[in-house]
C-alpha positions as CSV (number, residue, x, y, z in Angstrom):
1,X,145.8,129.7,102.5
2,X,142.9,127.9,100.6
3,X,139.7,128.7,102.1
4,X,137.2,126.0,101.9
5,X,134.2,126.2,100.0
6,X,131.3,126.8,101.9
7,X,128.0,124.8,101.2
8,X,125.2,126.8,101.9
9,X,122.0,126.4,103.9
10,X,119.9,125.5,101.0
11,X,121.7,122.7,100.0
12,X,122.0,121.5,103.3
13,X,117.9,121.6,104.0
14,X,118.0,119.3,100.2
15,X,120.2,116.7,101.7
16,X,118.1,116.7,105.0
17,X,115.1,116.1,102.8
18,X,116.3,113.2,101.3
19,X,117.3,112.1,104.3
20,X,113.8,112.6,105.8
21,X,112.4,110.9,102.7
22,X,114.0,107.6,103.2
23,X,113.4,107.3,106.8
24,X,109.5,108.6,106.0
25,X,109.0,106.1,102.9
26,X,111.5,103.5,103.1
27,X,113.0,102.2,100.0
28,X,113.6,105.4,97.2
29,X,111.9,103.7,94.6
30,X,108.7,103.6,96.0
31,X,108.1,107.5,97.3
32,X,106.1,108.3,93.5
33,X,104.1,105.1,93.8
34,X,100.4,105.7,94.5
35,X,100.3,102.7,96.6
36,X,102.4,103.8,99.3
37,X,102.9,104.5,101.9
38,X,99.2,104.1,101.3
39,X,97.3,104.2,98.7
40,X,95.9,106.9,96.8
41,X,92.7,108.2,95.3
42,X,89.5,106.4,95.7
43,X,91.8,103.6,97.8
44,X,93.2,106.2,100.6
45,X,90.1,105.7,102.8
46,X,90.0,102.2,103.0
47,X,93.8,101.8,102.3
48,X,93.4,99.5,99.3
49,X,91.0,96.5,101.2
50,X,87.7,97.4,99.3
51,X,87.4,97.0,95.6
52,X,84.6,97.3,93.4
53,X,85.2,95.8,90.3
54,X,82.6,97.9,88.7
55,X,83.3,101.0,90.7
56,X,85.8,104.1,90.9
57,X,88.0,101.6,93.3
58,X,88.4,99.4,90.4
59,X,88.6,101.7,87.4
60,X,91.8,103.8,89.3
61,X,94.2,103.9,86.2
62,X,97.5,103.3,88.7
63,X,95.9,100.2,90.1
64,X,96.1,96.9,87.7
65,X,93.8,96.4,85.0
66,X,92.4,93.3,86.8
67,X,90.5,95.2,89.1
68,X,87.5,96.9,86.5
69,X,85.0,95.1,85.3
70,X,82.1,97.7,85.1
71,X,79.7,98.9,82.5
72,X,82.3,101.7,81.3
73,X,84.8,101.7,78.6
74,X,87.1,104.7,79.0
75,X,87.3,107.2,81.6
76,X,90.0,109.7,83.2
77,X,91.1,109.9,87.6
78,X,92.9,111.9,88.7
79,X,94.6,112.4,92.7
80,X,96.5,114.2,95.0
81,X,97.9,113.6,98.5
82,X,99.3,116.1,101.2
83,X,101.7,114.7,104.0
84,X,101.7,116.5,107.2
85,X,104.2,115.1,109.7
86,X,106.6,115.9,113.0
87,X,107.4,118.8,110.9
88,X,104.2,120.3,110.5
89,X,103.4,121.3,107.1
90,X,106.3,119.4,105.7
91,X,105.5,120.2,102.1
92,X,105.8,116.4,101.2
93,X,102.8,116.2,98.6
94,X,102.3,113.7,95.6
95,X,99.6,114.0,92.6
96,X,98.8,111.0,90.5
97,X,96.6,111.3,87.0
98,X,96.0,109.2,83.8
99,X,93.2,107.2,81.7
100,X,91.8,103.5,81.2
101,X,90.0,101.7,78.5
102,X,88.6,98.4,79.1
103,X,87.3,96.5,75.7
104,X,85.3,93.2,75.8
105,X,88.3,91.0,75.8
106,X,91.5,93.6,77.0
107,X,92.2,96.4,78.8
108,X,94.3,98.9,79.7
109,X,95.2,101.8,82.0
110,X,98.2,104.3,81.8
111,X,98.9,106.9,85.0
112,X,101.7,109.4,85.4
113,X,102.7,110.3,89.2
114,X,105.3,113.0,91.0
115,X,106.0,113.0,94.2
116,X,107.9,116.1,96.1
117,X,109.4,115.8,99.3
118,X,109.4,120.3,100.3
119,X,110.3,121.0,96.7
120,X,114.1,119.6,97.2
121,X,113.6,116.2,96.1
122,X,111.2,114.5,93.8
123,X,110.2,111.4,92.3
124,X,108.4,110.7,88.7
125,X,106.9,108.0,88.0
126,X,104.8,106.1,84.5
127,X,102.8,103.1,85.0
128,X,101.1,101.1,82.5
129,X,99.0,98.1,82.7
130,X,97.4,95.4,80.2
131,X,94.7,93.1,81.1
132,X,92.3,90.8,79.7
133,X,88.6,89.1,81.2
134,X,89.0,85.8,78.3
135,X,88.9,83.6,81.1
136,X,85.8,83.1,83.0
137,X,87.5,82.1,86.1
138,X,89.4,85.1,86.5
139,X,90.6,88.6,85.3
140,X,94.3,89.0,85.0
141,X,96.7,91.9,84.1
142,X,100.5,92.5,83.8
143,X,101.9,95.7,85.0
144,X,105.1,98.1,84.3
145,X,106.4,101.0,85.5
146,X,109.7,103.5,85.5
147,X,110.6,105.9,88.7
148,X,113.1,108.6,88.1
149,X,114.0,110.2,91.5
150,X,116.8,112.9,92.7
151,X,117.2,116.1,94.8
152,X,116.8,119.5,93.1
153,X,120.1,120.9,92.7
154,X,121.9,117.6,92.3
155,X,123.1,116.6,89.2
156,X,122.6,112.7,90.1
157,X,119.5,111.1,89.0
158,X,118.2,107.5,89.3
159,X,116.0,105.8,87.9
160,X,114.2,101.9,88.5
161,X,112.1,99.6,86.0
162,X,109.8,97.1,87.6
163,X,107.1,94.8,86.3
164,X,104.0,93.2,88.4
165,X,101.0,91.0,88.0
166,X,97.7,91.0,89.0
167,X,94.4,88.7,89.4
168,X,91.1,89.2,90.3
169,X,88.9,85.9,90.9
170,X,84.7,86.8,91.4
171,X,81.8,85.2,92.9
172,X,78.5,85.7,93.4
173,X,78.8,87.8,96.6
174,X,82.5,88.3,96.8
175,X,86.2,88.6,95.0
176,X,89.8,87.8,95.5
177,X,92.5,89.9,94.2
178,X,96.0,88.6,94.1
179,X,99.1,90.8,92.9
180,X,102.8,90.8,93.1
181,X,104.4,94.5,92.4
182,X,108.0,95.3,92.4
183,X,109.9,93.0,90.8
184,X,112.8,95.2,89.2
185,X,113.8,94.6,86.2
186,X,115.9,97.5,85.8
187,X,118.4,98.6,88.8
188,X,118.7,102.4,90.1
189,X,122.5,100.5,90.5
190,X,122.8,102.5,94.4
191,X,121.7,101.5,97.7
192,X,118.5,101.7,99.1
193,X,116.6,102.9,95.7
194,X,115.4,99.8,94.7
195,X,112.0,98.4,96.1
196,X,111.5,95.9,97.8
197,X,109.1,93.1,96.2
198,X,105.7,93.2,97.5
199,X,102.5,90.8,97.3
200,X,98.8,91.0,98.1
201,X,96.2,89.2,98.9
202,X,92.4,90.6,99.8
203,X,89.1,89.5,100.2
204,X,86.0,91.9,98.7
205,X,82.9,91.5,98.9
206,X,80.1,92.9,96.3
207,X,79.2,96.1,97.0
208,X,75.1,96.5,97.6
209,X,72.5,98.8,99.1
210,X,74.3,99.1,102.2
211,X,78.1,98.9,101.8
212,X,81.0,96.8,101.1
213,X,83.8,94.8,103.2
214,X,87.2,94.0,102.5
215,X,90.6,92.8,104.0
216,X,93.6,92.6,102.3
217,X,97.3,91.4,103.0
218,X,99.9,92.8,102.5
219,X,103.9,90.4,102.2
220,X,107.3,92.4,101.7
221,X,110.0,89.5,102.4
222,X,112.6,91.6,103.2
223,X,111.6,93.7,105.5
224,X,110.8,93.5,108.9
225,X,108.1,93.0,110.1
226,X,106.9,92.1,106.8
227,X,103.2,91.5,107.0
228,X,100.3,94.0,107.1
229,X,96.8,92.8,107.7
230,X,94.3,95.7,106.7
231,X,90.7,95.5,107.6
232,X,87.7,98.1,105.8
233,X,84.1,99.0,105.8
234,X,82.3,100.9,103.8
235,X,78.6,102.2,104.6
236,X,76.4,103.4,101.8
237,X,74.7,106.3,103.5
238,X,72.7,107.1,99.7
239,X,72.9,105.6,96.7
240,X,75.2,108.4,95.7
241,X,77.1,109.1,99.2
242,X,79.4,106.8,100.9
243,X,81.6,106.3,104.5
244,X,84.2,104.6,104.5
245,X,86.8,103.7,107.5
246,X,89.8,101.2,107.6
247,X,92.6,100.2,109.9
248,X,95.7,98.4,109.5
249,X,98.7,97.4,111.7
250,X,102.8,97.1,111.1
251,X,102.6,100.6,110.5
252,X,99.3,101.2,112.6
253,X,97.2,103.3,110.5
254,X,93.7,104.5,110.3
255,X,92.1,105.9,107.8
256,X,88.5,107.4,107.0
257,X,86.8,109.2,103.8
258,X,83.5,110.0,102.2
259,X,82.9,109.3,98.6
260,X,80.1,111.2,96.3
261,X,78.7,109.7,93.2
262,X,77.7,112.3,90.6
263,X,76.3,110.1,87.8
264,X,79.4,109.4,85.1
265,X,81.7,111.3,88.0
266,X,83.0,110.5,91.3
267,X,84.8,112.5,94.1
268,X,86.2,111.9,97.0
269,X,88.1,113.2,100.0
270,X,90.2,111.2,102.3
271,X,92.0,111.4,105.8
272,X,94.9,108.8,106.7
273,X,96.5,108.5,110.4
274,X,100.2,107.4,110.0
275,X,102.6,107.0,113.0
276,X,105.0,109.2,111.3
277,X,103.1,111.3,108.6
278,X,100.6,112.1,111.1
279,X,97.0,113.0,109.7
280,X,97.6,113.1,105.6
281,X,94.8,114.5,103.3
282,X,93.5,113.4,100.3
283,X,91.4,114.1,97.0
284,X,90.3,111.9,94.0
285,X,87.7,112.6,91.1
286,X,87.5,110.6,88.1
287,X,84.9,111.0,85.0
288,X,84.2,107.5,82.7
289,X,82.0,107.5,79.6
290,X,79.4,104.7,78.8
291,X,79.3,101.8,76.3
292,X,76.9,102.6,73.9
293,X,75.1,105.1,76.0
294,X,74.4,102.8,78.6
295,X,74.7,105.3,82.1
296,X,77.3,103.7,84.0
């Protein structure tokens, strides 16, 4: 008689992760994106509805090249999230890194993320982004960006190629940024691992003495519900510390942080509530260097 061939614990705790992962993050394609299922680095406090053109928020190399506009013409972030959930310590993490360079008439910013869901399954992902500031009216970029995701142990791997755009329009005492991200280009070709196209819309206002404001929404067609409406303050306690607290609905999330400014460095530390992740942690730093010597 032909026993049958056993499948052991191990493997069993990697499909549950998977599993887990979808439920947790929705769509597969997405789990590596520093965006969701909020956003990370300099962002995670406010959940993406403050930028600062001319600030850390703006300069993030995984956000679009739109978004910077500052005094500086290269510099380095770098970012790492920790998920806690139902489970506890669940071991789902995800660290983002890479460098931008912003010229007088283009710009660009490349990142590299990996996301790990208890060391069974992961999720890499590149993103690149060209912009350029010739119009007056407006700053605009294009984005790419590849996702290779699977389960340790599993031979099967997938991966998804998606391009994006992105606008940023300034005033005097505010901006609007506009983006659409996730349009795939290239198909993972099985269920569920393609994302879902996604578009913004936020209003920021110019950060002075005493803060910044921002709302931004947030449009995913096919799911439901599909609208998120995100509101954010941010409180300049110094010139060189910062509070910042946001909330958001459909998930409803709050999140809260405290940025330093260190002259041509930044770092901060974030906390995020999410229904299911419970209270997530967070940690961004970033370093830019100067035109000219000018101190940014």
């Amino acid at each position: 008689m032909k026993k049958k061939p056993r499948i052991s614990a191990r493997k069993n705790l990697r499909g549950l992760a998977c599993q887990v992962s979808v439920l947790l993050f929705g769509a597969a394609g997405v789990f590596a994106d520093p965006h969701y299922p909020f956003p990370a680095g300099f962002s995670m406090s406010t959940m993406g509805a403050i930028i600062d053109p001319k600030g850390a928020t703006g300069s993030q190399p995984w956000a679009g090249a739109a978004y910077y506009d500052g005094p500086a013409r290269f510099g380095l972030s770098a970012a790492g999230m920790s998920y806690y959930g139902f489970m506890g310590d669940s071991g789902f993490s995800q660290a983002a890194g890479g460098a931008w360079y912003s010229g007088r008439f283009v710009s660009c910013k490349a990142a590299v993320s990996y996301f790990s869901a208890a060391k069974t399954s992961f999720e890499q992902r590149v993103f690149f982004s060209l912009g350029t500031g010739i119009l007056r009216v407006a700053r605009l970029s294009v984005e790419f960006s590849g996702t290779r995701m699977g389960c340790a142990g599993f031979p099967a791997a997938y991966t998804v190629g998606e391009t994006g755009f992105s606008a940023f329009i300034p005033w005097s005492w505010a901006g609007i940024s506009l983006s659409c991200e996730h349009l795939v280009v290239e198909s993972a070709g099985a269920q569920g691992a393609d994302p879902y196209p996604t578009f913004h819309a936020g209003l920021h206002t110019v950060r002075s003495r005493f803060g910044s404001q921002g709302v931004l929404l947030t449009v995913v067609p096919d799911e439901t519900p599909g609208v998120t409406f995100t509101i954010a303050e941010e409180c300049r306690i110094t010139p060189r510390i910062a509070f910042a607290a946001a909330l958001s609905n459909n998930p409803v999330q709050v999140g809260a942080g405290m940025t330093f400014s260190l002259g041509r460095s930044d770092i901060g530390f974030a906390l995020v509530n999410h229904p299911e992740l419970g209270w997530s942690q967070g940690f961004a730093a970033d370093w830019r260097r100067a035109h000219g010597g000018e101190r940014p």
